[in-house]
C-alpha positions as CSV (number, residue, x, y, z in Angstrom):
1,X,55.6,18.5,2.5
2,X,53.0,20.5,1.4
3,X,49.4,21.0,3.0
4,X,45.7,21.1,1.4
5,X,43.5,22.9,3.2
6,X,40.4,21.2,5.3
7,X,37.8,23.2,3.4
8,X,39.2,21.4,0.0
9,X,39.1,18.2,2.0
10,X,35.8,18.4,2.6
11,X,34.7,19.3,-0.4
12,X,36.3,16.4,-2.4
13,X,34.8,13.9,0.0
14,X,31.6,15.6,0.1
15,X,31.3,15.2,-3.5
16,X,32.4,11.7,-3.6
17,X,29.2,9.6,-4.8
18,X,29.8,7.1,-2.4
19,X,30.5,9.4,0.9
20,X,27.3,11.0,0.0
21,X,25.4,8.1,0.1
22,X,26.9,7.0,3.1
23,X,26.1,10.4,4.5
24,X,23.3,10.1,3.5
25,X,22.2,6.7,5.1
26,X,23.8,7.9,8.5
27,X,21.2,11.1,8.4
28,X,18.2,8.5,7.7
29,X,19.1,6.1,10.8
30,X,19.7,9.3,13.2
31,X,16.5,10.3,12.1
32,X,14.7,6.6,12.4
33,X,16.2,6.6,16.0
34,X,14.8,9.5,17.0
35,X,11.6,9.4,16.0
36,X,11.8,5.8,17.9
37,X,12.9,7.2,21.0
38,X,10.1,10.4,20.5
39,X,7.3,7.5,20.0
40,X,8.4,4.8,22.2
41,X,10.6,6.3,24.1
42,X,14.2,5.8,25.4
43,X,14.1,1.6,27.1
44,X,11.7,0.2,24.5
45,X,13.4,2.0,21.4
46,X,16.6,0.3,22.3
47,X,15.3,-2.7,21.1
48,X,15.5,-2.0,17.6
49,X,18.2,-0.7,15.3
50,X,18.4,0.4,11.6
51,X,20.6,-2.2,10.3
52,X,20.3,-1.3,6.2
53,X,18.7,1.3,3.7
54,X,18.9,0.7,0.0
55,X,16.5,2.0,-2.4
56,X,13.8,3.5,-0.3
57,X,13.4,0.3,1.9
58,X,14.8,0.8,5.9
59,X,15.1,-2.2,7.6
60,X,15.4,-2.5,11.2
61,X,16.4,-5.6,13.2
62,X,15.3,-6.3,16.9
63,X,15.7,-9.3,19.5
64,X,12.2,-9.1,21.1
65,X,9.1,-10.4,19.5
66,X,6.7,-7.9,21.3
67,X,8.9,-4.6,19.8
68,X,8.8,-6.4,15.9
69,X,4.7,-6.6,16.1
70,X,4.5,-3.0,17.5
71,X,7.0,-2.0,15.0
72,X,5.3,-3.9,11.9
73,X,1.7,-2.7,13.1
74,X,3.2,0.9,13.9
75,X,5.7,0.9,10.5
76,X,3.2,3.5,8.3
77,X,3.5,5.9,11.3
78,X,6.9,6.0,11.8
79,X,7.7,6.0,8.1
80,X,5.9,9.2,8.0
81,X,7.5,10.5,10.8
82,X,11.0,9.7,9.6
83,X,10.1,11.3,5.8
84,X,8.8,14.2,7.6
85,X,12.2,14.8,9.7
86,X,14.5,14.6,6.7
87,X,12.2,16.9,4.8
88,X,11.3,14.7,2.1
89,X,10.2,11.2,1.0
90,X,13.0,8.9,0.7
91,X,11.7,6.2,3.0
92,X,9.1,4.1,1.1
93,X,8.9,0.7,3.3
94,X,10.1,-0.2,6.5
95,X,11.1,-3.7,6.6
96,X,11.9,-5.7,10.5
97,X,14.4,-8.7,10.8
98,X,13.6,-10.7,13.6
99,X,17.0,-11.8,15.3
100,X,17.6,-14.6,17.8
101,X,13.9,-15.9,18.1
């Protein structure tokens, strides 16, 4: 049996296209929850998570009716703040799916 190191590993999956992108999407909804959790802090930011990203559009999807108006009228604001964590401008809408109301 013979072994491959981890650093090759890691390299191959890094350079898969499609473990990039997932990579890539994990890095865009830690950033969205922290900026939500920096503005809104650590009870009401619960009440929304990033459920999707697919070109440029991050949706979010919440259970309370109150956190989807403050996101919608907050969205411009947070989309800045989430561009400006990652360092560039990938998000270009923010979209909110209202769940169980």
């Amino acid at each position: 049996m013979s072994f491959e190191s981890l650093r090759r590993i890691v390299s191959r999956t890094v350079r898969n296209p499609q473990t990039s992108k997932d990579l890539q999407i994990a890095r865009i909804f830690d950033a969205a929850r922290t900026v939500l959790r920096k503005l809104w802090g650590e009870e009401r930011s619960a009440l929304i998570d990033p459920i999707s990203f697919k070109e440029g559009i991050l949706k979010f999807a919440t259970f309370s009716p109150a956190a989807k108006q403050q996101l919608t009228v907050e969205a411009p604001r947070i989309k800045n703040e989430i561009n400006r964590q990652l360092g560039t401008v990938i998000v270009h809408s923010i979209v909110i799916h209202a769940k169980g109301f």
